[in-house]
C-alpha positions, 0 to 999 in steps of 0.5 A, a space after each residue: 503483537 502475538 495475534 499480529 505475528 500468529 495470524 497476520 500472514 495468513 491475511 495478508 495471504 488473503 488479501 493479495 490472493 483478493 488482488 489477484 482476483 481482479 487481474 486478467 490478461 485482457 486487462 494488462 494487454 488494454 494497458 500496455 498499449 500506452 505503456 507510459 502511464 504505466 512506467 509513470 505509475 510503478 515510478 511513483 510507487 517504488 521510488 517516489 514514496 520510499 524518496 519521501 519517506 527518506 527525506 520526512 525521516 531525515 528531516 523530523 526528529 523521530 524515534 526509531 520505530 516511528 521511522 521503520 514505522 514510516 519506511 515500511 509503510 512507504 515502500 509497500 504496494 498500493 491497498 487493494 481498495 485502491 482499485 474500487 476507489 479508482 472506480 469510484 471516481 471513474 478512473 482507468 481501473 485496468 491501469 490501477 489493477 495492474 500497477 497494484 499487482 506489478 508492485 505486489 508480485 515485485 515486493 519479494 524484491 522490493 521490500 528486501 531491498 529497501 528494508 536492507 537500505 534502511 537497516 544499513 544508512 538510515 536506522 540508527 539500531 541495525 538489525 538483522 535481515 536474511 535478504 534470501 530468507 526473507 525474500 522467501 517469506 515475501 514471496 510466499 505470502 505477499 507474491 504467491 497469493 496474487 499469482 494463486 488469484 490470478 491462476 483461479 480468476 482464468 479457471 473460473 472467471 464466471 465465478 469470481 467474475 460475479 464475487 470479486 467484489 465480495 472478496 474485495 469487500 472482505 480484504 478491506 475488513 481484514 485489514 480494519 480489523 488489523 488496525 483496530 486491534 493495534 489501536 486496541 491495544 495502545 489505546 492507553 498511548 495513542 493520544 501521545 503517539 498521535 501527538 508525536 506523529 500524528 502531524 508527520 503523517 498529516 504531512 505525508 499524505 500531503 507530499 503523497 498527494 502533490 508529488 503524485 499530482 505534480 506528476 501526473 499533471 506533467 507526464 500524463 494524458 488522460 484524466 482517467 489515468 491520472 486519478 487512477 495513479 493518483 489513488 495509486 500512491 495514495 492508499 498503502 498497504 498498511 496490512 502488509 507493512 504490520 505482518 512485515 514489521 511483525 517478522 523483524 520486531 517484537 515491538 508494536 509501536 512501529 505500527 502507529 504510524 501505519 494505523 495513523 496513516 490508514 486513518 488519514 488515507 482514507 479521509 484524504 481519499 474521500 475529500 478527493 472524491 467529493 471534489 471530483 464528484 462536485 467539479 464534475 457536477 458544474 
């Protein structure tokens, strides 16, 4: 938790500050011009996920730090691996990058919010939160970063045209690295938290999926922008939902389910992108 609380934010500062990198103003005007999907997309994320993850937790008996465990998972944005994946399976990849980003610069407002919901009608331990306090926090690790790649991205954009993918690359390390020292750790646990919430977690990546198919299905057009919202909600920011959890706690359990999910995200991820590619082959 130590290593967590010491260097977490700073990674997290470079992951957002990697999702900036991927942000243009061509990138937002290409999607504003059909805006629906968009509004579509930011729907799924900020109220759809946290919806479900108010019912799984109403629903299953858990501990209370498997519940904040769940919660922060859902309410943040999306990983920023999510816009190479949406590339992957030939997805509208500007509509991915500006809903990953939208959701990133709004999550100083967001998570609060939602943090001090949960603290106040859904965990049975309240603790204490200083909405303003924390906002700053939020904003200066998670928000600031993106407007910081954003900023750079249009001052040198031959540069980080060409090594986007690099930095991209490198987030995706990072966080692998945040989850395989939380495992490390509870090495000794993780066979009996993997029993407690190992099939929650199953669970939620399943009602993840359907929600967001169901959705997209009914409200959006083009196959593109469907597979793009889809991934979308699909893969978390479980980095950002550890440094989160780091700030309010000093116990690392709430992390299993985060590290659970990474896990079984991104083995959904890949059968849904096998599935793509072998449909698209018939």
């Amino acid at each position: 938790m130590e290593f967590i609380q010491t260097f977490g934010p700073f990674g997290v500062f470079f992951i957002m500050f990697a999702l900036g990198l991927n942000l243009t103003f061509e990138k937002f005007v290409k999607v504003f011009k059909n805006p629906g999907n968009f509004i579509i997309g930011i729907i799924c994320q900020i109220i759809i996920l946290p919806t479900i993850g108010f019912i799984v937790i109403l629903f299953f008996h858990l501990v209370p730090e498997f519940q904040l465990g769940i919660f922060l998972l859902l309410i943040m944005p999306s990983a920023a691996m999510s816009n190479y994946a949406t590339r992957l399976v030939n997805g509208n990849v500007s509509l991915s990058i500006c809903l990953t980003s939208t959701c990133a610069l709004l999550s100083f407002l967001t998570i609060p919010f939602y943090l001090n919901f949960f603290s106040n009608f859904i965990y049975e331990y309240n603790f204490n939160l200083n909405l303003i306090a924390f906002s700053i926090k939020t904003f200066l690790f998670i928000t600031l970063p993106v407007f910081i790649g954003i900023f750079l991205r249009k001052k040198f954009n031959n540069f980080f045209e060409k090594h986007t993918f690099t930095f991209d690359r490198a987030a995706l390390i990072l966080f692998l690295v945040f989850v395989f020292i939380a495992i490390l750790k509870e090495k000794d646990n993780l066979l009996g938290y993997f029993e407690d919430v190992g099939v929650v977690m199953s669970l939620i990546v399943l009602f993840i999926f359907l929600a967001s198919f169901s959705i997209t299905q009914i409200f959006v057009g083009d196959v593109s922008s469907k597979r793009a919202i889809r991934i979308e909600a699909l893969l978390q920011n479980g980095a950002m939902g550890f440094v989160i959890g780091g700030i309010i706690f000093d116990d690392i359990e709430y992390l299993i389910p985060i590290a659970i999910y990474a896990l079984l995200q991104y083995c959904f991820l890949l059968f849904y992108i096998g599935n793509i590619n072998i449909n698209s082959k018939n």
